[in-house]
BALO-776901 format. One record per residue: residue number from 1; chain; x, y, z of N, C-alpha, C in turn. Coordinates in steps of 0.001 Angstrom, whole numbers, plus 500000, padded with zeros to 6 digits. Last residue first. Example, Ala and Ser with C-alpha at 12.3 -4.5 7.8 and 13.67 -1.06 7.14 Angstrom:
// BALO-776901
+-----+--------+--------+--------+--------+--------+--------+--------+--------+--------+--------+
! num ! chaine !     nx !     ny !     nz !    cax !    cay !    caz !     cx !     cy !     cz !
+-----+--------+--------+--------+--------+--------+--------+--------+--------+--------+--------+
!   2 !      A ! 512850 ! 497750 ! 507080 ! 513670 ! 498940 ! 507140 ! 512900 ! 500030 ! 507870 !
!   1 !      A ! 513190 ! 494310 ! 507800 ! 512300 ! 495500 ! 507800 ! 513200 ! 496700 ! 507800 !
+-----+--------+--------+--------+--------+--------+--------+--------+--------+--------+--------+
END
This chain:
// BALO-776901
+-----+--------+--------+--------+--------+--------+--------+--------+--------+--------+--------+
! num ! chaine !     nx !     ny !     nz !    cax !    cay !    caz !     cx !     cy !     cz !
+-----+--------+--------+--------+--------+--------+--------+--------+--------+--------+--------+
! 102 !      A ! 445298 ! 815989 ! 160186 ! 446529 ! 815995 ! 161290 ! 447355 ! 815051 ! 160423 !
! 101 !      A ! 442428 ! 815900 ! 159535 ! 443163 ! 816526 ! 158818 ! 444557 ! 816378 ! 159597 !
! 100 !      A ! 441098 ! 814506 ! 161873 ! 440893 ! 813923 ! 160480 ! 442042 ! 814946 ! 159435 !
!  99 !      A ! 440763 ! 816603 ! 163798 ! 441821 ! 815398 ! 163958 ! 442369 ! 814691 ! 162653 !
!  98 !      A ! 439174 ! 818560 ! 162857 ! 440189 ! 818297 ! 162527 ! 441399 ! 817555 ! 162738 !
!  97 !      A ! 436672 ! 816767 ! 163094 ! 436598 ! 817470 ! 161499 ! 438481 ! 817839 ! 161869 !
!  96 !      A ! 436729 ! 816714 ! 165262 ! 436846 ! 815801 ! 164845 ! 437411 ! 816163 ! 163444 !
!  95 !      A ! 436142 ! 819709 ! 166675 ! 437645 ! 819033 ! 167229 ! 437630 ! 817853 ! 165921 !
!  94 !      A ! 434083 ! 819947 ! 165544 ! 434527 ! 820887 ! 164834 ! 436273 ! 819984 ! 164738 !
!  93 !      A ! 432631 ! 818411 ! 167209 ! 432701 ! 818093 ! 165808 ! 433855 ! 818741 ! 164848 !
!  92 !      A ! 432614 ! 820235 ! 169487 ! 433420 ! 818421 ! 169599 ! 433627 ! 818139 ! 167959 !
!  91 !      A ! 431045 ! 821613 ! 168908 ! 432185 ! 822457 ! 168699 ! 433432 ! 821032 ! 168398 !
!  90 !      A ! 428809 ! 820746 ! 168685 ! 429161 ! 821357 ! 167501 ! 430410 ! 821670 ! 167658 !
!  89 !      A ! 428599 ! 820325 ! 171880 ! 428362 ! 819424 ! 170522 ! 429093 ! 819291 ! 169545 !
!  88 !      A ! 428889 ! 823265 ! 172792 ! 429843 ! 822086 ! 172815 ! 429812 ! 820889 ! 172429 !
!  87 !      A ! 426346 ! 824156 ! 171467 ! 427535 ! 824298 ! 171539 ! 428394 ! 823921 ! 171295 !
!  86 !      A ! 424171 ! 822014 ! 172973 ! 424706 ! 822199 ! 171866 ! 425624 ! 822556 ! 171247 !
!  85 !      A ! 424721 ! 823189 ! 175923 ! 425240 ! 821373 ! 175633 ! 425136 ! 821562 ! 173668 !
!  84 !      A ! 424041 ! 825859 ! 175376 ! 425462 ! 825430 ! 175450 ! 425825 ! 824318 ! 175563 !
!  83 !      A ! 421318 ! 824709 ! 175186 ! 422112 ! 825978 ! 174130 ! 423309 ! 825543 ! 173936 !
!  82 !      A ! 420882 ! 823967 ! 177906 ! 420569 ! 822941 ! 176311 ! 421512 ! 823606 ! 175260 !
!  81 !      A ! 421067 ! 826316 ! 179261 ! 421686 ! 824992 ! 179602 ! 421750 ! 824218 ! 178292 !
!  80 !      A ! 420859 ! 829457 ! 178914 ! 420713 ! 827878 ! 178513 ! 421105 ! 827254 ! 178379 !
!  79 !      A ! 423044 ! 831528 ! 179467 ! 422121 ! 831040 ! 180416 ! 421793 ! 830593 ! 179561 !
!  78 !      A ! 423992 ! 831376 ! 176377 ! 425210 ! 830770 ! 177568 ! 424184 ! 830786 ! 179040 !
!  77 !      A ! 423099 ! 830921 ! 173575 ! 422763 ! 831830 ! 174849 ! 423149 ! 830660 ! 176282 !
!  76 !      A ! 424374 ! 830964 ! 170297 ! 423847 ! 829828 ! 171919 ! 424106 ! 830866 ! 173066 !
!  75 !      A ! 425913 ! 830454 ! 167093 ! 424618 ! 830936 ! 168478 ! 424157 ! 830152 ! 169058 !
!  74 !      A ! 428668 ! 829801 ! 166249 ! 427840 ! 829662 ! 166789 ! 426756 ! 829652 ! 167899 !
!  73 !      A ! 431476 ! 829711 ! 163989 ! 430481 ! 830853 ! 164863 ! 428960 ! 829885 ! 165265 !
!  72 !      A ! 434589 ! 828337 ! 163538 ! 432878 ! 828250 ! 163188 ! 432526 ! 829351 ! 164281 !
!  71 !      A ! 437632 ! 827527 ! 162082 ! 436891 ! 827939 ! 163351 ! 435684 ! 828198 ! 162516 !
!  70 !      A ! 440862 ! 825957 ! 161444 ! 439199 ! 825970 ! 161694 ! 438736 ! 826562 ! 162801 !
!  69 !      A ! 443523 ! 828448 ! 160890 ! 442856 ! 827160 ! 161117 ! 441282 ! 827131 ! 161126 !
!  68 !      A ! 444656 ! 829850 ! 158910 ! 445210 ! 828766 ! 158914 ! 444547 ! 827878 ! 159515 !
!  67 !      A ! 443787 ! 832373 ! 159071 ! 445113 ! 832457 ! 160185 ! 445470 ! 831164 ! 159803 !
!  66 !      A ! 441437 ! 832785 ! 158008 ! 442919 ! 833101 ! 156791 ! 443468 ! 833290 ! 157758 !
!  65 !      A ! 440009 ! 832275 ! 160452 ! 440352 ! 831072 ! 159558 ! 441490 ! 831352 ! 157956 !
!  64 !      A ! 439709 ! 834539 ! 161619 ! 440973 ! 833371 ! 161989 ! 440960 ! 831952 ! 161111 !
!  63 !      A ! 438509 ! 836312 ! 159716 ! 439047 ! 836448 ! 160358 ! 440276 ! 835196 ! 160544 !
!  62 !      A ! 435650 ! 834088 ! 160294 ! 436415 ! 834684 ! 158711 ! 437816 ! 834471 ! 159157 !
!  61 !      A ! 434809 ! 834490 ! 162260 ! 435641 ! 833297 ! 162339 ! 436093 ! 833489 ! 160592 !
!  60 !      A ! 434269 ! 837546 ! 162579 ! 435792 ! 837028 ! 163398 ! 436026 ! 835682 ! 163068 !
!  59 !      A ! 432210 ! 837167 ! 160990 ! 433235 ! 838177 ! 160649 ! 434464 ! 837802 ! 161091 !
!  58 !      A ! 430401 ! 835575 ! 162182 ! 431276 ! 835234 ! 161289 ! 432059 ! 835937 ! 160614 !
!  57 !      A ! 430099 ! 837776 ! 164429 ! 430658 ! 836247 ! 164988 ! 431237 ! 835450 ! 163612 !
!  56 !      A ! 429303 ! 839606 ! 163074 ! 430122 ! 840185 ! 163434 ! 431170 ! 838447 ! 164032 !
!  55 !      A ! 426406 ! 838578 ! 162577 ! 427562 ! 838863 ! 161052 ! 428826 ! 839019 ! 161909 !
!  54 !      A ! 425148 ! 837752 ! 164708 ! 425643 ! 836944 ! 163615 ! 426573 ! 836962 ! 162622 !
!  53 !      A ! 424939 ! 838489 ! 167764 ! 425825 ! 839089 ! 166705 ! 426012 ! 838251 ! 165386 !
!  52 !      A ! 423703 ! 837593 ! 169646 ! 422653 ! 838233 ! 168678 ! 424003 ! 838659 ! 167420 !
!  51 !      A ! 425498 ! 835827 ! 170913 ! 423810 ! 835951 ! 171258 ! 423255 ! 836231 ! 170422 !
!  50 !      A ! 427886 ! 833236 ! 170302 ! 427301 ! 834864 ! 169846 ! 426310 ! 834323 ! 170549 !
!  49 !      A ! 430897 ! 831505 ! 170482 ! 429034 ! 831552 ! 170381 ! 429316 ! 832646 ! 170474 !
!  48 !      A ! 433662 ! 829677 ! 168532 ! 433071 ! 830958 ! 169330 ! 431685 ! 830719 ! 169277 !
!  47 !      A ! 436104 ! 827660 ! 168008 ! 434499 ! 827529 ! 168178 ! 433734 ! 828430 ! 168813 !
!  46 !      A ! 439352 ! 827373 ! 166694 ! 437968 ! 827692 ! 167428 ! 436893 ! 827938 ! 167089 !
!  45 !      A ! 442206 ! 825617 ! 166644 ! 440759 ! 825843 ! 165956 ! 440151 ! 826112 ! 166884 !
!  44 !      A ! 445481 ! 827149 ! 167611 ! 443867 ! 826552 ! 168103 ! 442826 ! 826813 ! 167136 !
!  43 !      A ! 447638 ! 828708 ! 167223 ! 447610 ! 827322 ! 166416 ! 445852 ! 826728 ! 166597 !
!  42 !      A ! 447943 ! 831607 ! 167933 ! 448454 ! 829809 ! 168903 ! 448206 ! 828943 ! 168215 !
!  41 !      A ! 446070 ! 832798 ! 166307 ! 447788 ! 833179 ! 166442 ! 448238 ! 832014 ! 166847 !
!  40 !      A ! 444150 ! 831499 ! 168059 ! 443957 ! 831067 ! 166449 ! 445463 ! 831426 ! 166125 !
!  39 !      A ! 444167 ! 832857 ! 170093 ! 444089 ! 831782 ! 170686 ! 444536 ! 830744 ! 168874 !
!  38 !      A ! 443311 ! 835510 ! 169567 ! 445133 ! 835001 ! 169867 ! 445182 ! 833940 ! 169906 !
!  37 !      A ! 440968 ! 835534 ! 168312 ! 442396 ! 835919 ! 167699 ! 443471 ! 835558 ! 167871 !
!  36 !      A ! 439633 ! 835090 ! 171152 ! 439916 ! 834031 ! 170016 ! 440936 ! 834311 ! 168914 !
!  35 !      A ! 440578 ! 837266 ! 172136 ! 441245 ! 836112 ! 172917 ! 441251 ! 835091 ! 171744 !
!  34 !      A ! 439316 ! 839215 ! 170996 ! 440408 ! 839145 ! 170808 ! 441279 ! 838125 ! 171565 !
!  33 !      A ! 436304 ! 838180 ! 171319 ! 437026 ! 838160 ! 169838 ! 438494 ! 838030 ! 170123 !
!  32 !      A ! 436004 ! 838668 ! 173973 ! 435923 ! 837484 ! 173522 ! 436679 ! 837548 ! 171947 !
!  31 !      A ! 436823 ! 841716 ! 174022 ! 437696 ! 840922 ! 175119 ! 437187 ! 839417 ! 174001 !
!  30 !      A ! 434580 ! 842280 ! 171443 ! 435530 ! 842417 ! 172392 ! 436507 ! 841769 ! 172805 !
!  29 !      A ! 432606 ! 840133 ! 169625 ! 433016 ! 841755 ! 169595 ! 434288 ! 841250 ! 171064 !
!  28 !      A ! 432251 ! 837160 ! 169377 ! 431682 ! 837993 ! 168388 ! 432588 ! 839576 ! 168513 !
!  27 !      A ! 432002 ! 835392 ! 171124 ! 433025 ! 835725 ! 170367 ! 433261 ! 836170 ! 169556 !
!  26 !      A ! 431149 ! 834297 ! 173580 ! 430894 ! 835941 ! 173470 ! 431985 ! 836168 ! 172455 !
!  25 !      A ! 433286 ! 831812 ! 174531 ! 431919 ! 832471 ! 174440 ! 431905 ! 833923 ! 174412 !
!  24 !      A ! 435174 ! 829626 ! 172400 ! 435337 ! 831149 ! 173474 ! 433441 ! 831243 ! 173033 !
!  23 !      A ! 436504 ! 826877 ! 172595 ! 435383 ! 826942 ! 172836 ! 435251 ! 828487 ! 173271 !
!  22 !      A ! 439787 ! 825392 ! 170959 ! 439007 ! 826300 ! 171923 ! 437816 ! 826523 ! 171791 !
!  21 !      A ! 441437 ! 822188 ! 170081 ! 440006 ! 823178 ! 169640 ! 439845 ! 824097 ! 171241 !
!  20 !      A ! 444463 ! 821596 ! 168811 ! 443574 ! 821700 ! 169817 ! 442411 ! 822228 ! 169605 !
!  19 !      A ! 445997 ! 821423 ! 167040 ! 445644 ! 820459 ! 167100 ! 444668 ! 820434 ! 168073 !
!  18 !      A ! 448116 ! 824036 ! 168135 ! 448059 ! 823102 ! 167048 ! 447610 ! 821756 ! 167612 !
!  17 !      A ! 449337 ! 825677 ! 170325 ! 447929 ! 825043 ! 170761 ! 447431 ! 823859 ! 168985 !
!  16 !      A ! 451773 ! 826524 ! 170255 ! 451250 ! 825273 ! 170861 ! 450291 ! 824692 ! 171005 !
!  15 !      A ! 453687 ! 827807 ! 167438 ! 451994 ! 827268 ! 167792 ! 451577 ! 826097 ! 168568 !
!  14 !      A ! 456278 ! 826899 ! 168061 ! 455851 ! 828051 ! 167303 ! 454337 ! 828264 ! 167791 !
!  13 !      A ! 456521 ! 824141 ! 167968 ! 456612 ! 824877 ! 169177 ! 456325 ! 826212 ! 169081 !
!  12 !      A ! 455355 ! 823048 ! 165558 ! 454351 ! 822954 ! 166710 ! 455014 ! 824072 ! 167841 !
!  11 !      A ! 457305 ! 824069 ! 164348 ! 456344 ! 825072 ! 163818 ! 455491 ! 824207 ! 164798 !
!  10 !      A ! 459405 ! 822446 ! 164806 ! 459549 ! 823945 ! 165337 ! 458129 ! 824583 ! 165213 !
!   9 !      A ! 458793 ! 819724 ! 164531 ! 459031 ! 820101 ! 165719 ! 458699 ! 821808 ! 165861 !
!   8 !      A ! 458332 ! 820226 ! 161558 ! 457272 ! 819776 ! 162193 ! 457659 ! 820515 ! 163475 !
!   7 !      A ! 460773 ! 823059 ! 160560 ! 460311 ! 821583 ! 160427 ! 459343 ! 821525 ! 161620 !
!   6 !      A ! 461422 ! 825380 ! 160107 ! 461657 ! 824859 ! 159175 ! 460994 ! 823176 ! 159439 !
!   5 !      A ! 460011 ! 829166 ! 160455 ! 460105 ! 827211 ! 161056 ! 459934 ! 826710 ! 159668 !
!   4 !      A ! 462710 ! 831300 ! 159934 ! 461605 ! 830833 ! 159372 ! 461579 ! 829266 ! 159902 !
!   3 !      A ! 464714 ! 833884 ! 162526 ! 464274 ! 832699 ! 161427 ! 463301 ! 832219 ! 161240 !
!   2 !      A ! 464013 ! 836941 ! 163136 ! 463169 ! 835611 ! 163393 ! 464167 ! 834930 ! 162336 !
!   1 !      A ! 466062 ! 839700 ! 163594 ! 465286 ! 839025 ! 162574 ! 465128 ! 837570 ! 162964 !
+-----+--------+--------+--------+--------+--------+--------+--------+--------+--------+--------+
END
């Protein structure tokens, strides 16, 4: 049986990625969903893109956000260059939106 984290130190070492933002592409169904799953298990706000999956991309940031942290869905076709400088725009914001909460 686990003990329960009782203070700052333990519950960052618990979740190392706390405070960090991930960027998963294709994060709608598969291999991409379930990395962002784990990556959200780790403490990481994430920022998934979709091509065409809209419901299923905010299905999964549903999903990891009753994990505790921020995450957003957003379409962007990864051959376009512009797409994915947007992206990673939106996603930088996402990082700000939670520095501001730390």
């Amino acid at each position: 049986m686990s003990k329960p984290v009782t203070t700052t130190q333990e519950f960052t070492a618990a979740k190392p990625l706390t405070g960090k933002v991930a960027l998963v592409t294709g994060g709608s169904r598969g291999i991409g969903a379930a990395i962002a799953k784990e990556l959200a298990d780790q403490g990481a706000d994430v920022a998934l893109s979709y091509a065409a999956s809209a419901d299923k991309a905010e299905a999964v940031a549903k999903e990891l956000k009753s994990k505790g942290v921020r995450a957003a869905a957003f379409k962007a076709d990864q051959a376009d260059a512009k797409q994915v400088e947007d992206f990673i725009k939106r996603a930088v914001k996402l990082r700000c939106q939670s520095r501001r909460h730390e």
